[in-house]
C-alpha positions in Angstrom: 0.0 0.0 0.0 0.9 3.4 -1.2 1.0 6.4 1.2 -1.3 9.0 -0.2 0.8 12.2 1.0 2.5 13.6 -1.8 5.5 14.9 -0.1 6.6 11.7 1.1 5.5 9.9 -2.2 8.2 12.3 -4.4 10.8 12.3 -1.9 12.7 10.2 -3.2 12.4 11.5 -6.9 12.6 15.2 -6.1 16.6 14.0 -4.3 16.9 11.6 -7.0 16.5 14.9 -10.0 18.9 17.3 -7.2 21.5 15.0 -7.1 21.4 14.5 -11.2 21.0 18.1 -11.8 23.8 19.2 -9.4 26.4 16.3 -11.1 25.2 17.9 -14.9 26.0 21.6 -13.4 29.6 20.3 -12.1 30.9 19.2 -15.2 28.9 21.6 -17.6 30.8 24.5 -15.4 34.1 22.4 -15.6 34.6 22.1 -12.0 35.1 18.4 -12.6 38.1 17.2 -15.4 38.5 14.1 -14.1 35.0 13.0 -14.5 35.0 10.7 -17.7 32.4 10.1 -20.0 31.6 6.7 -19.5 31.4 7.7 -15.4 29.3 10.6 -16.4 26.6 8.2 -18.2 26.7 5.3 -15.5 26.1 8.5 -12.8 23.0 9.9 -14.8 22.1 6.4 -15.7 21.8 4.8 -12.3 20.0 8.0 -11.4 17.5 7.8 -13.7 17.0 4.2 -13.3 16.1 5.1 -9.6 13.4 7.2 -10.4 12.1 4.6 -12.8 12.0 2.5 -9.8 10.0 5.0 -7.7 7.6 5.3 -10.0 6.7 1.7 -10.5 7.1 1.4 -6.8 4.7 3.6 -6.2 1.9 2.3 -8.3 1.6 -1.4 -7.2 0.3 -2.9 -4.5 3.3 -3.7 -2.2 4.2 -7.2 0.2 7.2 -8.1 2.2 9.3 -9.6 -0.3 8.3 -6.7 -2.8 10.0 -4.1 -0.6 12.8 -6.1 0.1 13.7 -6.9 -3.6 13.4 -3.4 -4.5 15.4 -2.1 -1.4 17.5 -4.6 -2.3 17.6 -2.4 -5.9 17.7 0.7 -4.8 20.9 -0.4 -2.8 22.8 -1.7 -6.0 21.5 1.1 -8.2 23.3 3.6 -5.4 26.1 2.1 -4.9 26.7 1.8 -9.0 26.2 6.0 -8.6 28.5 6.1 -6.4 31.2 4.6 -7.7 31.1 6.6 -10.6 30.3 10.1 -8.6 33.7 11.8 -8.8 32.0 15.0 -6.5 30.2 12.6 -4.1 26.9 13.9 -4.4 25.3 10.9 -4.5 26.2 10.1 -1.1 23.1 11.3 0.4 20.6 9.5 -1.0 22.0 6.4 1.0 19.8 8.1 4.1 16.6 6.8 1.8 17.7 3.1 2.4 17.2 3.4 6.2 13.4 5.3 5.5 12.4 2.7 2.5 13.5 -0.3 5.2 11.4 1.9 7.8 8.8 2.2 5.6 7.8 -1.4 4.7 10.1 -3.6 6.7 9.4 -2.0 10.1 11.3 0.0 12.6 14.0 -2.7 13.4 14.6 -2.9 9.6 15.3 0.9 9.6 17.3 1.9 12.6 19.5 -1.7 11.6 20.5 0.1 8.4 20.9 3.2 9.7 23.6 2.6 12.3 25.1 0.0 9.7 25.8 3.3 7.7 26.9 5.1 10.3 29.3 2.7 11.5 30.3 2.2 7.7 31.4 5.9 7.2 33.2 6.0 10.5 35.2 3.0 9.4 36.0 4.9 6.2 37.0 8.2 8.1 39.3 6.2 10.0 40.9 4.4 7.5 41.9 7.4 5.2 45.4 8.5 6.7 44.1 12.2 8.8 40.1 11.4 8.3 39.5 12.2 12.2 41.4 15.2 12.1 40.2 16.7 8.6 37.2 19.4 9.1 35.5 18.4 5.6 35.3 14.7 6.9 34.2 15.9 10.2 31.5 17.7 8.7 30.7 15.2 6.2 30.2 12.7 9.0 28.1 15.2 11.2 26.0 16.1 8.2 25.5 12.2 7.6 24.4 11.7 11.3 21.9 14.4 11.0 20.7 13.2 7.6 20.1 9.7 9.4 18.5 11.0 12.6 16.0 13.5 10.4 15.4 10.3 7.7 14.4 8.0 10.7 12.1 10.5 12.3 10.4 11.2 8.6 9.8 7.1 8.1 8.4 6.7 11.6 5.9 10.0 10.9 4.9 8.0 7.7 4.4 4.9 9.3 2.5 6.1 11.9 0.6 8.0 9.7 0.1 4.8 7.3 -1.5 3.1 10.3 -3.7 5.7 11.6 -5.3 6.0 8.1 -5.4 2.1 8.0 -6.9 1.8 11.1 -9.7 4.5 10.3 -10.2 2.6 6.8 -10.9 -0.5 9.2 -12.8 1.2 11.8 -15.5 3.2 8.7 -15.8 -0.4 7.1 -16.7 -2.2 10.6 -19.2 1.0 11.0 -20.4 0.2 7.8 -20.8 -3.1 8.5 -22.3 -2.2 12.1 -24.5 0.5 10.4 -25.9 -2.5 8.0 -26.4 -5.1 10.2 -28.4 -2.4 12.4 -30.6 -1.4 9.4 -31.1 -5.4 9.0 -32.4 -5.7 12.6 -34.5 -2.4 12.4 -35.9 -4.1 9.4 -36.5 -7.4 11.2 -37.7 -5.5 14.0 -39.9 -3.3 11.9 -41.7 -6.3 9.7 -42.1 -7.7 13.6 -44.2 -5.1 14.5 -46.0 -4.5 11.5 -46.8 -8.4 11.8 -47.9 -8.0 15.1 -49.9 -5.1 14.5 -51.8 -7.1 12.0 -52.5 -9.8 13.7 -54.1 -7.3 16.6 -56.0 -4.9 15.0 -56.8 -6.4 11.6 -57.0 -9.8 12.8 -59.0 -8.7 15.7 -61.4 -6.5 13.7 -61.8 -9.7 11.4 -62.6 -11.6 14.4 -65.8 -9.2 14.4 -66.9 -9.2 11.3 -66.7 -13.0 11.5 -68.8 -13.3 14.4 -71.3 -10.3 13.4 -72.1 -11.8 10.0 -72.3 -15.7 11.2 -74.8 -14.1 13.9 -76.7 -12.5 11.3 -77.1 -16.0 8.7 -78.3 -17.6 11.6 -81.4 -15.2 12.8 -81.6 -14.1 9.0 -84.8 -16.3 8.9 -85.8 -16.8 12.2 -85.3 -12.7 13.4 -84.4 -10.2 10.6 -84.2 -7.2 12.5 -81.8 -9.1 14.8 -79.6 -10.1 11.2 -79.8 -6.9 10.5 -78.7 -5.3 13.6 -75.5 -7.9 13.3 -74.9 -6.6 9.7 -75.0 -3.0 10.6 -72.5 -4.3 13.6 -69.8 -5.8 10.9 -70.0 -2.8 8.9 -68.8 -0.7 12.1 -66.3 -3.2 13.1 -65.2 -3.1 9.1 -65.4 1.1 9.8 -63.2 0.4 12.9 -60.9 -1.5 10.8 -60.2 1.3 8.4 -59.7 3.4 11.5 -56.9 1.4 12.9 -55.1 1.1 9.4 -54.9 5.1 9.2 -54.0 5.4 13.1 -51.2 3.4 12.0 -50.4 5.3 9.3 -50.6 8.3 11.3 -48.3 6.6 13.7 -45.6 6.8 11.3 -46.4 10.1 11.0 -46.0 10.7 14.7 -49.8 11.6 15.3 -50.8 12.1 18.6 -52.1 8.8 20.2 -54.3 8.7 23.3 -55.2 5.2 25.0 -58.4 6.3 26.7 -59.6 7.3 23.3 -58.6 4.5 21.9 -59.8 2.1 24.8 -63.0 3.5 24.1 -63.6 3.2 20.6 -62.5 -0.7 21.3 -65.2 -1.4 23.6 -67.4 0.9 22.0 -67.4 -2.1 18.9 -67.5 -5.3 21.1 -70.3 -3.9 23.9 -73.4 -6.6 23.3 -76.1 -7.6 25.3 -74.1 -11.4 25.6 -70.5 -9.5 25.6 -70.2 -6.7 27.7 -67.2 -4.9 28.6 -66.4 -2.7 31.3 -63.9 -0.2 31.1 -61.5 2.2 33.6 -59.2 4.5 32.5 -58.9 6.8 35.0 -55.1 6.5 34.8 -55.0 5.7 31.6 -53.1 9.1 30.5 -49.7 8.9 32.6 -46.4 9.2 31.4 -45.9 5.8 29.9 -45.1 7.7 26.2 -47.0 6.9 22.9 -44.7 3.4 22.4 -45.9 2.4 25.4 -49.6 3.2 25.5 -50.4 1.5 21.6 -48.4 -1.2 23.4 -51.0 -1.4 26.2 -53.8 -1.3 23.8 -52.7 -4.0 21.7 -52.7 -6.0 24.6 -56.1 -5.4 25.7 -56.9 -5.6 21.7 -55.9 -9.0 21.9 -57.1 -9.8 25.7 -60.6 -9.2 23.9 -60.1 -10.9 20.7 -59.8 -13.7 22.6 -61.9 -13.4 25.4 -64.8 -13.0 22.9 -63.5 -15.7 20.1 -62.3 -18.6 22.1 -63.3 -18.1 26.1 -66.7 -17.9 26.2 -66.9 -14.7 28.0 -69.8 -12.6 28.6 -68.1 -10.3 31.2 -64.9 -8.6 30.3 -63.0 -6.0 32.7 -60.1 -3.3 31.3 -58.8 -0.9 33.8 -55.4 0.8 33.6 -53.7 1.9 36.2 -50.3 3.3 38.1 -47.8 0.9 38.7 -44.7 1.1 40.5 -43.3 2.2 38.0 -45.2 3.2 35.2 -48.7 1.9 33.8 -50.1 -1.4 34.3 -53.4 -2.8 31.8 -55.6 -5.5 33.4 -57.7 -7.6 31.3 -59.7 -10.1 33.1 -62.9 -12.0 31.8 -65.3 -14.9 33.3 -64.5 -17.4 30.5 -63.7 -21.0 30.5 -60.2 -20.4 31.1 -57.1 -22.4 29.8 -53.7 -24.1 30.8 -50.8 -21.1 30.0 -48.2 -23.2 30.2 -49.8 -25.2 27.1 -51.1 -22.3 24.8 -49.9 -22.2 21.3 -50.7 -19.3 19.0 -49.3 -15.9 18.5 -51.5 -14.2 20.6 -49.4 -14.3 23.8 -46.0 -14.5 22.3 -46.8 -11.2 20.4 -47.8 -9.9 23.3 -45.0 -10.7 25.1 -42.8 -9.7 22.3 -44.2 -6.1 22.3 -43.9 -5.7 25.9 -40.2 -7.0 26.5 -39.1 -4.3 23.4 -40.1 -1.6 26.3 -38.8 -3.0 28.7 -42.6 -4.0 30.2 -43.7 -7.9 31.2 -47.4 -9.3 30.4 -48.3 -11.9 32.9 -50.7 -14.5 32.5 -52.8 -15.7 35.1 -56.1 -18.4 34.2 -56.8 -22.3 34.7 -59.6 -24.0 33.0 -63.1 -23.1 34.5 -61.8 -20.1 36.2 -61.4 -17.4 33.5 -58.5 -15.6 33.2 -56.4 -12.6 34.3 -53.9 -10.8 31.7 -51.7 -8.2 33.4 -49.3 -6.1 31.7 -47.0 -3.5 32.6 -44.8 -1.0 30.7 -42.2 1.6 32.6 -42.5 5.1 32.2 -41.2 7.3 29.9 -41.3 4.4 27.1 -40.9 6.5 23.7 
């Protein structure tokens, strides 16, 4: 991988061109007669053959045995300069062999090289006869030092650099991934509700019609005005089913939702002479937040449903009140009662399901002959 920073892409190049230039200018200004032709061609030859290799360096994708072939390369290429450099320019570029070994072997790779230069020009200073006392090789080695200390500290900017920008590449595509796999569960979640939602109002509703218009084949003959009364019934629980699909709609819209209201209109549709329902909601309006209250009445939607459809019940009581902490729905009919333990359907576990989203608990209390008790709670504060 390629570091994106310009500066430290060209680098290389932009010493590799100075050192060229600079040789061209020494001989075109004749400030070098001993420098032959042949020595002049191999010096601007290895040169440019460097910069051939930083530019396909720079535009593959890079392993471990990549780098070390081409610092491997880079090494032969300069020392082939070098021996042909007559002014010794080209002995500068050998700080880039410690920042290339930085830069893609690691910082072991590039401090090794860089003392192993070191050492090499000290044990060329000493072996010239007055290197430690000459001020041009003094300088020289000074100047080398420096160019070492300040190549290290560039490659380890780099690298750090190069992992920062790696770890934030890995970081935005694990928040991708998280962002995805959150949408996925919304989603889930979402079509969960929605299913839910139809199986309690629509399904309930239904449940209604069902019973209104098998109550009106069987007086059709026998009472008409009693048919009649049970059509005019399933055409207001059909009504009441239209109302719950744009309450939901309005839901999404964020629609202000009241659970006495809405408590209400749902007994207002199942009230019969052989069903009757009786309703408190004098705390029905505390802070238990719109999630919480359609919760509630889904729950006593589906208390009803099935008090009416499979319990037998004439008598049904809703209240809602304060809990400990929040509001608690309970639902509790005369009917024939049943075994909790052994009741299959979706009724409960949707229930259930809805509540345990908020935070809330339904409890189920009924054996058979003795009717049953639904109680459910939500904290407050549900949104």
């Amino acid at each position: 991988m390629a570091l994106d920073a310009p500066p430290l892409r060209w680098m290389a190049s932009l010493l590799y061109g100075a050192v060229m230039l600079t040789g061209l200018y020494y001989v075109v200004a004749g400030l070098a007669p001993d420098w032959s032709g042949a020595e002049l061609a191999v010096f601007v030859g290895g040169l440019l053959a460097l910069l051939a290799v930083e530019q396909f360096d720079w535009r593959r994708p890079r392993s471990r045995r990549w780098a070390v072939a081409l610092l491997v390369v880079r090494i032969v290429l300069l020392e082939t300069v070098n021996s042909a450099d007559q002014a010794g320019f080209s002995r500068a570029l050998f700080v880039l062999v410690p920042f290339f070994a930085y830069l893609w072997l690691g910082r072991a790779a590039g401090i090794g090289l860089a003392v192993f230069y070191l050492f090499a020009a000290l044990a060329r200073a000493g072996s010239v006869t007055g290197g430690w006392t000459d001020p041009e090789v003094v300088s020289d080695l000074f100047m080398l030092f420096i160019g070492l200390v300040l190549t290290v500290a560039t490659a380890a900017v780099a690298a750090e650099q190069r992992r920062s920008r790696l770890q934030a590449e890995r970081l935005v595509t694990e928040l991708t991934a998280t962002q995805q796999r959150v949408a996925e569960l919304s989603a889930a979640s979402e079509r969960n509700r929605l299913a839910r939602d139809i199986h309690d109002s629509v399904g309930h509703h239904l449940t209604a019609v069902s019973v209104q218009l098998a109550k009106a084949e069987a007086f059709r003959e026998r009472d008409p005005e009693v048919a009649d009364r049970a059509v005019a019934d399933a055409r207001r629980a059909t009504g009441r089913a239209l109302r719950e699909v744009r309450e939901s709609v309005g839901a999404l819209r964020a629609e202000p939702f009241s659970l006495a209201a809405a408590l209400f209109a749902l007994v207002e549709g199942l009230h019969e002479a052989d069903f009757r329902v009786v309703l408190d909601v004098g705390d029905a309006e505390l802070d238990q937040g719109r999630a919480g209250s359609e919760a509630l009445y889904r729950v006593a939607q589906e208390a009803l449903t099935n008090a009416r459809r499979h319990a037998g019940a004439d008598l049904v009581r809703v209240a809602v009140r304060r809990g400990d902490d929040g509001a608690v729905l309970e639902v509790e009919d005369n009917g024939q009662g049943f075994t909790p333990d052994t009741a299959v359907g979706g009724g409960l576990s949707g229930m259930r399901e809805r509540l345990a989203v908020l935070g809330g608990s339904v409890r189920v209390e009924s054996r058979p002959g003795h009717g049953t008790r639904i109680v459910a709670s939500v904290p407050a504060g549900t949104r």
